[in-house]
LORO-777831 format. One record per residue (C-alpha): residue in three letters; residue number from 1; x, y, z. Coordinates in Angstrom, 1 decimal. Layout:
<sites>
site sese = ala; loke = NUM; u = X; v = Y; w = Z
...
</sites>
This chain:
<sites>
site sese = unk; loke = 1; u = -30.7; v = -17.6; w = -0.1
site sese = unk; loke = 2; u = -29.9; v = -21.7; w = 0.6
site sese = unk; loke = 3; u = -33.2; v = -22.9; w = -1.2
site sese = unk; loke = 4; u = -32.2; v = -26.1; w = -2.0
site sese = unk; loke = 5; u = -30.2; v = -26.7; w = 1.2
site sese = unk; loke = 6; u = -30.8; v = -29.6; w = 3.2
site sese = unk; loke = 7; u = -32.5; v = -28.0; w = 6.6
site sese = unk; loke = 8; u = -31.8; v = -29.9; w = 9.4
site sese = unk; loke = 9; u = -33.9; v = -28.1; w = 13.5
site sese = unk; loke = 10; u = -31.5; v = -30.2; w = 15.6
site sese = unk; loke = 11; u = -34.3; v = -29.2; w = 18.2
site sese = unk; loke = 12; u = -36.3; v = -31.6; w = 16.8
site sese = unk; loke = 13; u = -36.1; v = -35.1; w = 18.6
site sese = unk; loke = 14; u = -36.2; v = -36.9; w = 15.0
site sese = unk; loke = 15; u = -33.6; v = -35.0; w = 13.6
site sese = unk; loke = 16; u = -31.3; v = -35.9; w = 16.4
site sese = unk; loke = 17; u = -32.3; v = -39.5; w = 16.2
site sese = unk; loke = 18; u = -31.5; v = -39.2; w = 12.0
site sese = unk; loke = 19; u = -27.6; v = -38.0; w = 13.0
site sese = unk; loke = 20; u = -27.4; v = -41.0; w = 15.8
site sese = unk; loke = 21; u = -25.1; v = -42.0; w = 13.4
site sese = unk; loke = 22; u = -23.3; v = -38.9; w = 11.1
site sese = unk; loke = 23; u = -21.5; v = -41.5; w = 8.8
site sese = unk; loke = 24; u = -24.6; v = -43.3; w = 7.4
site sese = unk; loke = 25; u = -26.2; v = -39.7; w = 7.3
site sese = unk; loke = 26; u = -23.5; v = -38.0; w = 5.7
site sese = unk; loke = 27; u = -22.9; v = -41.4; w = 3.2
site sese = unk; loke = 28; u = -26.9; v = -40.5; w = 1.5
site sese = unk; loke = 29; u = -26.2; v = -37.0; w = 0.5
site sese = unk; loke = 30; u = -25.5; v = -36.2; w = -2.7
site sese = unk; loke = 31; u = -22.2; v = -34.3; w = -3.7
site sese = unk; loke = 32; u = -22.1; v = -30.8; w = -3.3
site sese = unk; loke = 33; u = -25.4; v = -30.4; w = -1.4
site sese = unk; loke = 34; u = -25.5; v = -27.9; w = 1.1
site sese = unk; loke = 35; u = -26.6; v = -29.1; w = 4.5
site sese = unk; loke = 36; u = -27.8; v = -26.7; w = 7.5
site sese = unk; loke = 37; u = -27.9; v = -27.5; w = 10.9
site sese = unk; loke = 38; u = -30.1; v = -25.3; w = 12.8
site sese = unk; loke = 39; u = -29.4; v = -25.5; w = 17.3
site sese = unk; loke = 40; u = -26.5; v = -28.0; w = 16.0
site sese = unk; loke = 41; u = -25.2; v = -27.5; w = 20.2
site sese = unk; loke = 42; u = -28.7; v = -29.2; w = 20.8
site sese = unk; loke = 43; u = -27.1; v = -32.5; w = 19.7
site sese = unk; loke = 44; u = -25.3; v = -35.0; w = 22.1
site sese = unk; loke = 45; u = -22.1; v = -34.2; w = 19.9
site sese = unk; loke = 46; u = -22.3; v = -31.5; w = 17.4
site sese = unk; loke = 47; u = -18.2; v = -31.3; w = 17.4
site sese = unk; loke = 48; u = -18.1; v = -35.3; w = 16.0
site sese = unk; loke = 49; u = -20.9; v = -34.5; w = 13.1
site sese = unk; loke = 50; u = -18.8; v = -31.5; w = 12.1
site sese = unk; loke = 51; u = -15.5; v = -33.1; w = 12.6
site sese = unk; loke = 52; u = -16.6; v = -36.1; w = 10.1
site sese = unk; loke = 53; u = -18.2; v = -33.8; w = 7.8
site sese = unk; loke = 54; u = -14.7; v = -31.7; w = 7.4
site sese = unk; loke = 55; u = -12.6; v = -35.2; w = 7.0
site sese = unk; loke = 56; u = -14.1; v = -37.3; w = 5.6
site sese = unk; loke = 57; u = -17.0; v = -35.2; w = 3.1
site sese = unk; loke = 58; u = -15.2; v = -32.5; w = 2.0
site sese = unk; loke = 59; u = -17.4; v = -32.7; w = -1.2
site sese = unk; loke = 60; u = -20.2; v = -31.4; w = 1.3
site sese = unk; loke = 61; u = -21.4; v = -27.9; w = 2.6
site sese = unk; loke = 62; u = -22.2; v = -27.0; w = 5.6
site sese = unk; loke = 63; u = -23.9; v = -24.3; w = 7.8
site sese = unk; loke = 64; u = -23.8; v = -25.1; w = 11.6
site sese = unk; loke = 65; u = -26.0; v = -22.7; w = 13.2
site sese = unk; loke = 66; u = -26.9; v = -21.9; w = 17.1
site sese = unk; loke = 67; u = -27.8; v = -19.3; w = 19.7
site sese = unk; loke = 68; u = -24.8; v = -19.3; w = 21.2
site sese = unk; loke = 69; u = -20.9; v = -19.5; w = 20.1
site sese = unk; loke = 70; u = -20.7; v = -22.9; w = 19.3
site sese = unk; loke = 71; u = -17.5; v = -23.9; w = 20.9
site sese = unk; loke = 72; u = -19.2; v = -22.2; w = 24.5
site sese = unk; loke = 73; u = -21.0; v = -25.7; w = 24.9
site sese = unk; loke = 74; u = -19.5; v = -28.4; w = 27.1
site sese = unk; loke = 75; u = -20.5; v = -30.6; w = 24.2
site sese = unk; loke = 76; u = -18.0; v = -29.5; w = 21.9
site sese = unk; loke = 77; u = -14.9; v = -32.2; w = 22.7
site sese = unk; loke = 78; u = -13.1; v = -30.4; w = 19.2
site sese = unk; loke = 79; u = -12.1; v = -27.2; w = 18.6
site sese = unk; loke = 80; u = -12.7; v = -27.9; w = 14.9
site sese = unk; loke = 81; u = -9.4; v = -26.2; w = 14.3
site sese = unk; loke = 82; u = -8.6; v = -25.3; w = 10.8
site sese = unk; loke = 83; u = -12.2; v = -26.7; w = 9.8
site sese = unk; loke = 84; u = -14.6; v = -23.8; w = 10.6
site sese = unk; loke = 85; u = -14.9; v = -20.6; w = 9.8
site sese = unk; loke = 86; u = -16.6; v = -18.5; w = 12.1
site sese = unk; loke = 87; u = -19.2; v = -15.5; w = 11.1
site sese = unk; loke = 88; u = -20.9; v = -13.6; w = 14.3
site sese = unk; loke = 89; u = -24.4; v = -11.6; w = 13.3
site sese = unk; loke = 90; u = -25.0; v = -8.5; w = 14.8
site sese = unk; loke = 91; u = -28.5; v = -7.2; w = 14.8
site sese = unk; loke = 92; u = -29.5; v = -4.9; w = 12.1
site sese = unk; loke = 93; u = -27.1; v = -2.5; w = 10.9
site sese = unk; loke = 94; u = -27.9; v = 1.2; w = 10.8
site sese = unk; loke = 95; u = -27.1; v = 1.4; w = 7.0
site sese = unk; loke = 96; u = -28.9; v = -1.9; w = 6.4
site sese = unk; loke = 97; u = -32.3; v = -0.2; w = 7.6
site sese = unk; loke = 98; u = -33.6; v = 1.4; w = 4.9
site sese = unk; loke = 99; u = -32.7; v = -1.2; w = 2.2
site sese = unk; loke = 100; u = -33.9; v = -3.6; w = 2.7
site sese = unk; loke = 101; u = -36.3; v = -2.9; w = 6.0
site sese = unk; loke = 102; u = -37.5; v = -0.1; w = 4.7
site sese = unk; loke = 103; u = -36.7; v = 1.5; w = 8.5
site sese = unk; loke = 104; u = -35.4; v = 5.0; w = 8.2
site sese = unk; loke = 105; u = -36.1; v = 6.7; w = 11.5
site sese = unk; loke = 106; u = -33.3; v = 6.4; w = 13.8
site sese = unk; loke = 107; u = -35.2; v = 6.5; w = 16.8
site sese = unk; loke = 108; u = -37.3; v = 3.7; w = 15.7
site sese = unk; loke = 109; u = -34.3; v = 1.7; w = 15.3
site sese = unk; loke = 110; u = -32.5; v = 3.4; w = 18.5
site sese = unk; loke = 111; u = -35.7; v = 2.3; w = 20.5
site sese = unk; loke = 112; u = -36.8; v = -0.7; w = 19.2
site sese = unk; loke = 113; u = -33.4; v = -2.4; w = 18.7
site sese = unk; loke = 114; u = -32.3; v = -4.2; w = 15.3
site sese = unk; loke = 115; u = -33.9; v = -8.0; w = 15.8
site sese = unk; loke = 116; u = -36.1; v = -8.4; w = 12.8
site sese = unk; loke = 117; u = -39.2; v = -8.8; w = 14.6
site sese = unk; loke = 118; u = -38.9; v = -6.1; w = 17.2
site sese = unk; loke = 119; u = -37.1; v = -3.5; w = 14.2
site sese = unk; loke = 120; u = -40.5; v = -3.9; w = 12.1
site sese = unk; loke = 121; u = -43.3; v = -3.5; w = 14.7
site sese = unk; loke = 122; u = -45.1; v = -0.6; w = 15.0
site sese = unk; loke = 123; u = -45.2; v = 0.1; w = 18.4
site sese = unk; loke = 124; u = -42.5; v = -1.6; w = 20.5
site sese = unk; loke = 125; u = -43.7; v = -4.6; w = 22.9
site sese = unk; loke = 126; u = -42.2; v = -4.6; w = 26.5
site sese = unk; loke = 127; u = -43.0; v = -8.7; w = 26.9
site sese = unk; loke = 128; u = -40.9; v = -10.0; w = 23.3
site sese = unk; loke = 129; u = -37.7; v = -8.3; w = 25.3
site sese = unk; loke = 130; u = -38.7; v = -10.4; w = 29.0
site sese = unk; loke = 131; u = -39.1; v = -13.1; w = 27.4
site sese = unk; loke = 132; u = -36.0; v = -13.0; w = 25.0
site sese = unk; loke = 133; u = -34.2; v = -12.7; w = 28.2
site sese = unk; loke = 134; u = -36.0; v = -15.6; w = 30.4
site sese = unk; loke = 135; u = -35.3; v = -17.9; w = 26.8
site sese = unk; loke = 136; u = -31.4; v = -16.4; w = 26.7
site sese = unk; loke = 137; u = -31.5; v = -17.3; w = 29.9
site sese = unk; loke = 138; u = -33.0; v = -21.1; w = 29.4
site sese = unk; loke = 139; u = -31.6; v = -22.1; w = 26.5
site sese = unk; loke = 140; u = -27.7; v = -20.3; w = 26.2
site sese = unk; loke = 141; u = -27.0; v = -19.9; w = 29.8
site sese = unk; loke = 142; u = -28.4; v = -22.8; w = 31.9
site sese = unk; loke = 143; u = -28.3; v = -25.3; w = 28.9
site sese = unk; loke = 144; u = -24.9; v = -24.5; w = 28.0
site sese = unk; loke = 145; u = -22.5; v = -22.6; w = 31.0
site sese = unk; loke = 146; u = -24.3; v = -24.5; w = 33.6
site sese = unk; loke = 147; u = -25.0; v = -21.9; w = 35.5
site sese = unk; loke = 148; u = -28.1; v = -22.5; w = 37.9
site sese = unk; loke = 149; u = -28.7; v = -19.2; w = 40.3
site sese = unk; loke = 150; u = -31.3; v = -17.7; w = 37.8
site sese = unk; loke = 151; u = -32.0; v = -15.1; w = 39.8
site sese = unk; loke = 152; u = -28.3; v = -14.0; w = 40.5
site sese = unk; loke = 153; u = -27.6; v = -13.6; w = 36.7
site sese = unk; loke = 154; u = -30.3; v = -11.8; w = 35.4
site sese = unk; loke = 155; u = -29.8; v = -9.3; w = 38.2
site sese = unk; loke = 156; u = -26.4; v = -8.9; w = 37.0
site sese = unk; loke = 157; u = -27.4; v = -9.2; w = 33.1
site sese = unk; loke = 158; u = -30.1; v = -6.4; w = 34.1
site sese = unk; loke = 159; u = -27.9; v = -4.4; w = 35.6
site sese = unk; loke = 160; u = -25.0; v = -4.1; w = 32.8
site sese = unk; loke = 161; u = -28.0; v = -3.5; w = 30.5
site sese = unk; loke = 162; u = -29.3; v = -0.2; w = 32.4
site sese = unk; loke = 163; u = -25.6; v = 0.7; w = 32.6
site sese = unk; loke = 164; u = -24.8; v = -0.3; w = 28.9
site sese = unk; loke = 165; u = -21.7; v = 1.9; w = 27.5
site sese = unk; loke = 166; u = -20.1; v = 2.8; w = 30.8
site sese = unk; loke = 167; u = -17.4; v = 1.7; w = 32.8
site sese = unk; loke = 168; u = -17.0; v = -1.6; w = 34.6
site sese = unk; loke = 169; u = -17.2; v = -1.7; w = 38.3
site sese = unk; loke = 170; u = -16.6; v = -5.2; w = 38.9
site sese = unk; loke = 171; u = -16.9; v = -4.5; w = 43.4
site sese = unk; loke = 172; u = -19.9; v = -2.1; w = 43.0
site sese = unk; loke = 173; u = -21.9; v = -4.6; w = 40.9
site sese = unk; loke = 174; u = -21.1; v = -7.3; w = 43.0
site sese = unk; loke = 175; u = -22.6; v = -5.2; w = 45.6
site sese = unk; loke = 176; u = -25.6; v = -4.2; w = 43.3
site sese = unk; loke = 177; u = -26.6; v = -7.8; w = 42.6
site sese = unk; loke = 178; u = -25.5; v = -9.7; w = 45.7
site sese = unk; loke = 179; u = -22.9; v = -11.9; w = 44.2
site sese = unk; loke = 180; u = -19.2; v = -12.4; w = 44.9
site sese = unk; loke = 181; u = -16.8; v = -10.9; w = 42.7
site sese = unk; loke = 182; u = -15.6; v = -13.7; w = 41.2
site sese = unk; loke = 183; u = -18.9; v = -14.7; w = 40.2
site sese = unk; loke = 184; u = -19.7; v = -11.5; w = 38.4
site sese = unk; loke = 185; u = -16.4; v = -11.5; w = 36.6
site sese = unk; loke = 186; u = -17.4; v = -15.3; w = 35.4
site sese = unk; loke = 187; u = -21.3; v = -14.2; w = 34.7
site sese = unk; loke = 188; u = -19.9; v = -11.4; w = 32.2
site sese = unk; loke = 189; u = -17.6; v = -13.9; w = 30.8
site sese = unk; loke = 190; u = -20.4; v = -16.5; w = 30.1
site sese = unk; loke = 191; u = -22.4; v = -13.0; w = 28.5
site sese = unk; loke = 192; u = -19.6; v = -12.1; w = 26.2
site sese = unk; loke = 193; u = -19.1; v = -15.9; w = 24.6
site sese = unk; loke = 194; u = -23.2; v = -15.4; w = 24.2
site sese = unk; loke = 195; u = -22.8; v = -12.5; w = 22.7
site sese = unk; loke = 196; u = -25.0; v = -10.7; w = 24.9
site sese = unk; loke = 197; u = -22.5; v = -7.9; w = 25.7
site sese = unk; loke = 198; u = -19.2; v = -6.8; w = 24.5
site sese = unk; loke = 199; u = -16.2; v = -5.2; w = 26.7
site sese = unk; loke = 200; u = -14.2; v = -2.9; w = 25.0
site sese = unk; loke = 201; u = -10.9; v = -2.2; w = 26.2
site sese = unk; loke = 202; u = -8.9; v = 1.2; w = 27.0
site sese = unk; loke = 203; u = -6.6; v = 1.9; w = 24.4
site sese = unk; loke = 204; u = -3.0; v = 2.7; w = 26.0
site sese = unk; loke = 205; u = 0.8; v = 2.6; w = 24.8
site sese = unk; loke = 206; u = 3.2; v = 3.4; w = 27.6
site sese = unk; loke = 207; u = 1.7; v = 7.3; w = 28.9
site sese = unk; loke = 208; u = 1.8; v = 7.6; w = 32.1
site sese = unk; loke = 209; u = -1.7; v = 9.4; w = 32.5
site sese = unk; loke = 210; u = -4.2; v = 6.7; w = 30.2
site sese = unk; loke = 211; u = -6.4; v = 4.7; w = 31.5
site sese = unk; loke = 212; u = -5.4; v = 1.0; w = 31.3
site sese = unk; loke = 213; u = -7.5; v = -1.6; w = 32.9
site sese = unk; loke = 214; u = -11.2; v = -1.2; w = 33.2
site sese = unk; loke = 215; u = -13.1; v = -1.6; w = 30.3
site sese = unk; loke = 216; u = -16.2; v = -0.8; w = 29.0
site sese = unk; loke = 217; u = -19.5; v = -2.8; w = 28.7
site sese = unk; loke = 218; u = -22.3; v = -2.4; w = 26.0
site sese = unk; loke = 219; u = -24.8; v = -4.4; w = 25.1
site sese = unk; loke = 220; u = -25.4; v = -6.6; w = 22.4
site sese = unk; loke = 221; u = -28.8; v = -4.4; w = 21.0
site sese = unk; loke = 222; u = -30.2; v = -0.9; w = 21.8
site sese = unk; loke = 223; u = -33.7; v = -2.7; w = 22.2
site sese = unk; loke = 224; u = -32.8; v = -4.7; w = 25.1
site sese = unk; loke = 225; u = -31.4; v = -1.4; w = 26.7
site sese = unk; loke = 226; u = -34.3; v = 1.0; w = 26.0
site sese = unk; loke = 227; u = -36.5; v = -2.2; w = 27.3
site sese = unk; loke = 228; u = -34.7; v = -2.2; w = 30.4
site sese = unk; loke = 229; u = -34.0; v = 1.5; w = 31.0
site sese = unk; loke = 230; u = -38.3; v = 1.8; w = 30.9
site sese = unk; loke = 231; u = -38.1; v = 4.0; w = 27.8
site sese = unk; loke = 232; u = -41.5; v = 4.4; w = 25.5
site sese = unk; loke = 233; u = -39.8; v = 7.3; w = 23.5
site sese = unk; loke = 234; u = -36.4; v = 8.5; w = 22.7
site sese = unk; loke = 235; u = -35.8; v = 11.9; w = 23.7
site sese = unk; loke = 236; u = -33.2; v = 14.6; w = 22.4
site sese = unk; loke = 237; u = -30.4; v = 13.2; w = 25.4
site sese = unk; loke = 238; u = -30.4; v = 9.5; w = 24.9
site sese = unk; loke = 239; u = -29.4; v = 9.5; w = 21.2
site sese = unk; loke = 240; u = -26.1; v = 10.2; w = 21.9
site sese = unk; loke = 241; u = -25.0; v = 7.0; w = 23.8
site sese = unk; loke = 242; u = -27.5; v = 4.6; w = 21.5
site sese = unk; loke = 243; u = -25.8; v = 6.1; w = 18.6
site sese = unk; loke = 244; u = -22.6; v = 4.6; w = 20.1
site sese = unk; loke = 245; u = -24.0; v = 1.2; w = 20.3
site sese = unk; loke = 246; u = -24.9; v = 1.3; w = 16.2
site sese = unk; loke = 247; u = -21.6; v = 2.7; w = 15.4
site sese = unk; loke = 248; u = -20.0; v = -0.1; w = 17.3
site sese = unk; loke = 249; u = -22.0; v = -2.4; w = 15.5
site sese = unk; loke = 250; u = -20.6; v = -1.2; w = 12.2
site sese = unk; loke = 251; u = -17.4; v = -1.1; w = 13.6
site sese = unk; loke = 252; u = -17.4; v = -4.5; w = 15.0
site sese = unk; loke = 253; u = -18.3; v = -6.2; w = 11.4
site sese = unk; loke = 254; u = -15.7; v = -4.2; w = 9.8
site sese = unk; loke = 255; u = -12.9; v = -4.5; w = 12.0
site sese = unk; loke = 256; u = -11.6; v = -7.7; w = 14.5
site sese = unk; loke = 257; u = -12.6; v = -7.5; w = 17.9
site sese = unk; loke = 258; u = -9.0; v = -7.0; w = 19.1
site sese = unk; loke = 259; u = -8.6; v = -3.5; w = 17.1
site sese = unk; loke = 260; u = -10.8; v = -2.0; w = 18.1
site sese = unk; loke = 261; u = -10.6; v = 0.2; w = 21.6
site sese = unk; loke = 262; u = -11.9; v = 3.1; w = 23.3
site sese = unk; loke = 263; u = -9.7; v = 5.9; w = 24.9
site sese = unk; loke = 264; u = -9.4; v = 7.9; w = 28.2
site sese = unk; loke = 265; u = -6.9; v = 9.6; w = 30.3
site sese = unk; loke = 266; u = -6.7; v = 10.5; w = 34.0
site sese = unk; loke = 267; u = -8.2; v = 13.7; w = 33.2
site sese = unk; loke = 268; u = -11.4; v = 12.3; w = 32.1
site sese = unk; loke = 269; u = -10.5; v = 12.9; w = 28.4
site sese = unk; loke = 270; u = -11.9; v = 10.8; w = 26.4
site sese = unk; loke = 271; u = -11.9; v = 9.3; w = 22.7
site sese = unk; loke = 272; u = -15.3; v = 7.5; w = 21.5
site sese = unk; loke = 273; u = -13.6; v = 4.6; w = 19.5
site sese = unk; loke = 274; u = -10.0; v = 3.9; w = 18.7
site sese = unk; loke = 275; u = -9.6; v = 1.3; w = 15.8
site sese = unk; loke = 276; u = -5.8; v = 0.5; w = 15.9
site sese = unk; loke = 277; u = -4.9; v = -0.9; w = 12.0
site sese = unk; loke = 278; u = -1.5; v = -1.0; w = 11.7
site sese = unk; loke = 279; u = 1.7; v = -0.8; w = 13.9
site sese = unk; loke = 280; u = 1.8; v = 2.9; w = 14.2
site sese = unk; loke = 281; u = -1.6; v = 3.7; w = 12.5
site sese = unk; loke = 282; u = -4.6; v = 4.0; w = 14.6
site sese = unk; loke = 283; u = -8.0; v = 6.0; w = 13.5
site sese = unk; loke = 284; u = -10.4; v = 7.8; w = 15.8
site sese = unk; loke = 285; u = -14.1; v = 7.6; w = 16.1
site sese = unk; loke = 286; u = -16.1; v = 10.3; w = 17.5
site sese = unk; loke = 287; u = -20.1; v = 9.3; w = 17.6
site sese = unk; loke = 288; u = -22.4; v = 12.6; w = 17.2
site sese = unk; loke = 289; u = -25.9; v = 13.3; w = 16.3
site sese = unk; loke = 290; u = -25.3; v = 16.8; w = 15.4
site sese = unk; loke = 291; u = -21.0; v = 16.8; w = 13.9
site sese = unk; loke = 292; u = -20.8; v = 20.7; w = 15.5
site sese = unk; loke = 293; u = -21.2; v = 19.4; w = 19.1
site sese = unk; loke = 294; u = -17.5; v = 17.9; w = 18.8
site sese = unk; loke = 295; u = -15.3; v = 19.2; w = 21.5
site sese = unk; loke = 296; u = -11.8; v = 18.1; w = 19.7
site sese = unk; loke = 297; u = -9.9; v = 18.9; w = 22.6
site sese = unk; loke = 298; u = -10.0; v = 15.0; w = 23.7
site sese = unk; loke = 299; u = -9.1; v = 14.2; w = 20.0
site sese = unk; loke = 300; u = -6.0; v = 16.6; w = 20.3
site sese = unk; loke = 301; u = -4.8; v = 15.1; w = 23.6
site sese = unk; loke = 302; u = -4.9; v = 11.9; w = 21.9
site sese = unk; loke = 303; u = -3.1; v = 12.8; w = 18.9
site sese = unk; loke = 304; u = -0.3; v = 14.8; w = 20.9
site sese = unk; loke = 305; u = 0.3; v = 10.9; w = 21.8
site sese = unk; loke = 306; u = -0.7; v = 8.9; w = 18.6
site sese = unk; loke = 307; u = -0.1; v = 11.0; w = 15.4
site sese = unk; loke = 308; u = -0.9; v = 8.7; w = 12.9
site sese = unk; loke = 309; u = -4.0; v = 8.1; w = 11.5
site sese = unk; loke = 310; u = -7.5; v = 9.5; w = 10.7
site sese = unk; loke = 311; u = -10.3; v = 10.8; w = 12.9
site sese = unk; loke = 312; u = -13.6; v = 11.2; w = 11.8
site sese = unk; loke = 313; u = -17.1; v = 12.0; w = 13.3
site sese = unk; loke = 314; u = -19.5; v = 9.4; w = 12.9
site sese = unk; loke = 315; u = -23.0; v = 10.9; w = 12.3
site sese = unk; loke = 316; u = -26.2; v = 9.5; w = 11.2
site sese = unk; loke = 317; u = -27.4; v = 13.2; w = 9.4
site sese = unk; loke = 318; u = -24.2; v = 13.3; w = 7.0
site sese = unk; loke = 319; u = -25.7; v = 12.2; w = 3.9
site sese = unk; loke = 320; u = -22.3; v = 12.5; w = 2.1
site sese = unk; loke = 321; u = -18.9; v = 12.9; w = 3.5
site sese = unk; loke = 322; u = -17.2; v = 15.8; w = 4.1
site sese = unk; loke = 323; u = -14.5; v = 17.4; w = 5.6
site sese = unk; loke = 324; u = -14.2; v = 20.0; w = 8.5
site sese = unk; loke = 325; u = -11.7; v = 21.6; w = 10.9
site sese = unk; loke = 326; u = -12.2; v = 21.1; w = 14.2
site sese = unk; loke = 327; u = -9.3; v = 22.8; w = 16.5
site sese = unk; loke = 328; u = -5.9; v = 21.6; w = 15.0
site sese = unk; loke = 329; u = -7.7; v = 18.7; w = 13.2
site sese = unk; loke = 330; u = -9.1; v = 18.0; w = 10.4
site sese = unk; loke = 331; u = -12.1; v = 15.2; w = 10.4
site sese = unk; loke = 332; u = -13.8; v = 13.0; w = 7.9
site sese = unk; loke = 333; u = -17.6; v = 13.3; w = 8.7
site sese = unk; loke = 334; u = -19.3; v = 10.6; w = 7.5
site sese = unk; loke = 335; u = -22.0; v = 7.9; w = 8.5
site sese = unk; loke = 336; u = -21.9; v = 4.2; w = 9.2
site sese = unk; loke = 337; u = -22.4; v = 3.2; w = 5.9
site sese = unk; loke = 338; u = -19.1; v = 5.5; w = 4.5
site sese = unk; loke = 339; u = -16.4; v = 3.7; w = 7.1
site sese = unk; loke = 340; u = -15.0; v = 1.3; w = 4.6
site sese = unk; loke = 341; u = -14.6; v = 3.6; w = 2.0
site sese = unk; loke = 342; u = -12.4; v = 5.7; w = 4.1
site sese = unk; loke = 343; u = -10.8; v = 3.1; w = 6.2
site sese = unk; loke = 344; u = -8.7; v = 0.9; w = 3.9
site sese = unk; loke = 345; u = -5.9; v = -1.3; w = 4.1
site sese = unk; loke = 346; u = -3.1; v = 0.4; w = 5.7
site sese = unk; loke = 347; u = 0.5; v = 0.1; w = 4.4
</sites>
């Protein structure tokens, strides 16, 4: 899409030696050229490049790429405040499959994650996920957190994988993978800057009887958790919680981070996805293979609390959407790919 971008592997030894100095560097570009800088955290001081760029070449483009959130790295003196604009990409979308991947069995995505290279091979292969892992490890982890008990962490990072869409136990992992809790808590903190899993907090406004403090974990990629679960095949009972992880995917590049929650009260009733989009408005996501499994008693619970808003039922057969009454609701059924039409701007 960049052709005539200026491509710049900051892995490369001589591309770091060419910034040594970003002014001269910057000075020999011509105006308007966009400039990419692939690892740009592998540099001594990506934040001073960048920060130079923004000033003092605003007459410049540029496309600061790396494994990791930028700003994780001890490198980065600057914030970049008011210079950057940041864009996070999730692996393969659900409704980006077919077109343009050509993928259109959902337990081919469901199994072998959405990475390109994974997504597109016929049969799935057990040693790309190790060693994505030993490299995230290497390269995102050590390199930039610091953090030096190898063995320690991918016990942990192993662990939240197997366990992916449940709720955290911060004691009984600790426990699990022989760590104090204090390091666990700062493990999963080093794993959400990385991207490598997201916690999604309980959703609560002042009843008595919600749950308010322990969120959920899921991984960044239904590959990694079928690789680590030991799964050659999906079968009829594990679509259900994969199909959570693709509608949060949707979900997540739709919405901010801080909207969007999940829901349970003390009597183990519980909402899928909450998307909170205005002060009084919040929508409800419920994830199903088949839309008549739904058991809107949860739902009605919910809405006996929070009125306002829409629910639907998320479902990856619903070629169209379509409305059905479910109890003393009515829900949108729809798939991942309808979401924006039916969640706009809310007044």
């Amino acid at each position: 899409m960049l052709p005539d971008a200026v491509f710049m592997n900051c892995d490369l030894p001589s591309t770091r030696q060419a910034l040594e100095d970003p002014e001269l560097f910057l000075e020999s570009q011509m105006p308007g050229s966009v400039l990419v800088f692939d690892e740009v955290h592998q540099l001594n001081d990506p934040s001073r490049l960048l920060k130079i760029a923004a000033d003092e070449y605003p007459q410049l483009k540029i496309l600061a790429t790396g494994s990791s959130t930028l700003a994780a790295t001890r490198k980065f003196r600057d914030s970049l405040t008011g210079r950057k604009q940041g864009i996070h990409l999730c692996p393969v979308l659900w409704e980006e499959c077919a077109d343009p991947f050509g993928v259109r069995d959902l337990d081919q995505r469901l199994l072998h994650g959405g990475l390109p290279e994974p997504l597109l091979a016929k049969r799935k292969d057990p040693s790309y996920f190790g060693e994505w892992i030993d490299s995230f490890y290497a390269r995102d982890i050590q390199e930039l957190f610091g953090i030096r008990n190898r063995q320690g962490f991918l016990s942990l990072f192993r662990l939240l994988l197997r366990q992916s869409g449940g709720q955290l136990d911060y004691s009984k992992l600790a426990s699990l993978s022989e760590l104090s809790r204090p390091t666990v808590k700062a493990h999963i903190e080093a794993m959400q800057v990385a991207h490598a899993v997201h916690l999604l907090r309980p959703f609560h406004g002042g009843a008595k009887r919600e749950i308010v403090s322990r969120p959920k974990c899921y991984a960044f990629d239904t590959g990694f958790v079928t690789f680590e679960k030991g799964w050659n095949s999906i079968r009829n009972d594990d679509r259900g919680l994969l199909w959570e992880h693709l509608v949060l995917d949707t979900l997540r590049n739709r919405f901010s981070d801080e909207g969007i929650f999940y829901w349970q009260d003390k009597s183990h009733r519980e909402v899928d996805f909450v998307v909170r989009r205005g002060r009084d408005w919040v929508d409800v996501m419920e994830c199903k293979i088949k839309p008549d499994k739904l058991d809107a008693k949860p739902v009605e619970a919910f809405r006996k609390l929070y009125p306002k808003g829409g629910n639907f039922i998320i479902s990856p057969v619903a070629r169209r959407p379509f409305r059905v009454r479910r109890g003393k609701l009515v829900f949108t059924v729809c798939t991942t790919g309808d979401i924006s039409a039916f969640t706009g701007v809310v007044q």
